[in-house]
C-alpha positions in Angstrom: 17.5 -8.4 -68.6 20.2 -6.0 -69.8 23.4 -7.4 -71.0 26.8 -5.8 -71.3 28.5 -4.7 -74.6 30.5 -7.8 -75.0 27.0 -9.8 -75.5 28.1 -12.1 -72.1 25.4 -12.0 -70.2 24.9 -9.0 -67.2 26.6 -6.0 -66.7 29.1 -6.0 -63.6 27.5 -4.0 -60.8 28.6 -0.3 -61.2 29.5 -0.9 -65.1 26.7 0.4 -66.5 27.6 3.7 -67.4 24.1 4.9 -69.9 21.1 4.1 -70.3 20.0 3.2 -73.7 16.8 5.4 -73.5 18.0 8.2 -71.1 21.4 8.5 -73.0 24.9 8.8 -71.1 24.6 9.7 -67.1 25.9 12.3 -65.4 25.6 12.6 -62.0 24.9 16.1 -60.2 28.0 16.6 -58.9 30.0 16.0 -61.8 28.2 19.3 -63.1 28.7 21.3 -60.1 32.2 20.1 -59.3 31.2 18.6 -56.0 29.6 22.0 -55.1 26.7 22.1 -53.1 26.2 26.2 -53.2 25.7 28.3 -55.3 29.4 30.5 -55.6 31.6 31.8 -52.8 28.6 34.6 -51.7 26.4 31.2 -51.1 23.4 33.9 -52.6 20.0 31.7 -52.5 18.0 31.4 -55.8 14.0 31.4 -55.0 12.4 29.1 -57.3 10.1 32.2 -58.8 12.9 34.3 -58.4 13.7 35.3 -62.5 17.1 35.3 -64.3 18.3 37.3 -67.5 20.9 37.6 -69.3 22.9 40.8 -68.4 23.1 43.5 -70.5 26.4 43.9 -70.6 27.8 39.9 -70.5 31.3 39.1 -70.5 32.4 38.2 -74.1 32.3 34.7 -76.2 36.1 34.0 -75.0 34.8 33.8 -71.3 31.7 32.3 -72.5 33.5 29.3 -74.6 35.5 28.7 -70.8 31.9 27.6 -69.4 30.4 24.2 -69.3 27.9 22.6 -71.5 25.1 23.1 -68.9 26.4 26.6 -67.9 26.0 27.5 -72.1 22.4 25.7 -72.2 21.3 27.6 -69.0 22.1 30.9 -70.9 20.7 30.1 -74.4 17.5 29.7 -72.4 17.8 32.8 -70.5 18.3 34.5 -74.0 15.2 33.2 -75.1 13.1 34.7 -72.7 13.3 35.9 -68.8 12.8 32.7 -67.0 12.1 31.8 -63.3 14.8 29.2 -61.9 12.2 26.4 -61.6 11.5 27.3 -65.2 15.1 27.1 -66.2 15.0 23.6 -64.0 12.6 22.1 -66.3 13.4 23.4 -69.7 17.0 22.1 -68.7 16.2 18.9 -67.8 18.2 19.8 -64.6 17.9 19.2 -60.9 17.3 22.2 -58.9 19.6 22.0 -57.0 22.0 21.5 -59.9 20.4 24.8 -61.7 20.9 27.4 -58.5 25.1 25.9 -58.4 25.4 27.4 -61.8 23.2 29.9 -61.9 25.2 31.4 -59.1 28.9 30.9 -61.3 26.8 32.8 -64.1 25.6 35.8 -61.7 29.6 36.0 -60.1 30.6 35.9 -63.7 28.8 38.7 -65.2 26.7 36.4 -67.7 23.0 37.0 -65.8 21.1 38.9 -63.6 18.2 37.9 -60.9 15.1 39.7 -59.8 14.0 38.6 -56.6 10.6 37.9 -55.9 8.9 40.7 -53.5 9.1 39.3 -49.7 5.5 38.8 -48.4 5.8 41.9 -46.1 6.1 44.8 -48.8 2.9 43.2 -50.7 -0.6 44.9 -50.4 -2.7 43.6 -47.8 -5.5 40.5 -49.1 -8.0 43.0 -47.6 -7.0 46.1 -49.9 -6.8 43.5 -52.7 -10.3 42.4 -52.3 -11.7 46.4 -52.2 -10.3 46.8 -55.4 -11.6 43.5 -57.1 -15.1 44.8 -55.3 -14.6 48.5 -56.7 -13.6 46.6 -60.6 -16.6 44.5 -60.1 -19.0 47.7 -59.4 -18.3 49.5 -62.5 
């Protein structure tokens, strides 16, 4: 059984602030500022949907403004062009949690995101199929 710092026997209900393996919690919300949404525009991040760092990014004064998590969202965009399940994962972040703050880095300048074609400007599975038939017959 866990015991408190003090070596007294069991933490109080709602004392126990960390883990010792996980490390310090923080809850979602306290990253997001209570924010559900991702900016004022509410703009919806598909989970294939990908996200790069803008050419032309506001400098390192607005960048040292932004939050841990904001920062560690664009060092792994700077990396390499990553879909926003992607960046959930490599982050260690909630979804939910990564589309909040990828939408303060698109209204801010830091990122752009390339939406994923919608399933009505894709080629039809039957011209698909002709093609992998006419690969096959050569």
């Amino acid at each position: 059984m866990n015991e408190d710092s003090t070596g007294g026997g069991p933490p109080a209900p709602g004392s126990h602030w960390y883990d010792a393996e996980a490390g310090p919690l923080v809850r979602p919300y306290a990253m997001t500022g209570g924010r559900t949404r991702p900016g004022p525009s509410n703009v919806r991040f598909d989970l294939i949907a990908l996200v790069v760092v803008d050419d032309d990014p506001p400098g390192p004064a607005e960048e040292s403004l932004l939050g841990p998590e904001h920062r560690s969202l664009l060092a792994l965009c700077r990396a390499e062009t990553q879909s926003v399940a992607e960046l959930a994962a490599d982050a260690d972040l909630p979804v939910g949690v990564v589309r909040v703050l990828l939408g303060d880095l698109l209204e801010s300048g830091f990122v752009r995101v390339s939406r994923p074609v919608p399933p009505a400007q894709l080629p039809d599975e039957r011209i698909l199929r002709e093609v992998i038939d006419g690969l096959r017959a050569l």
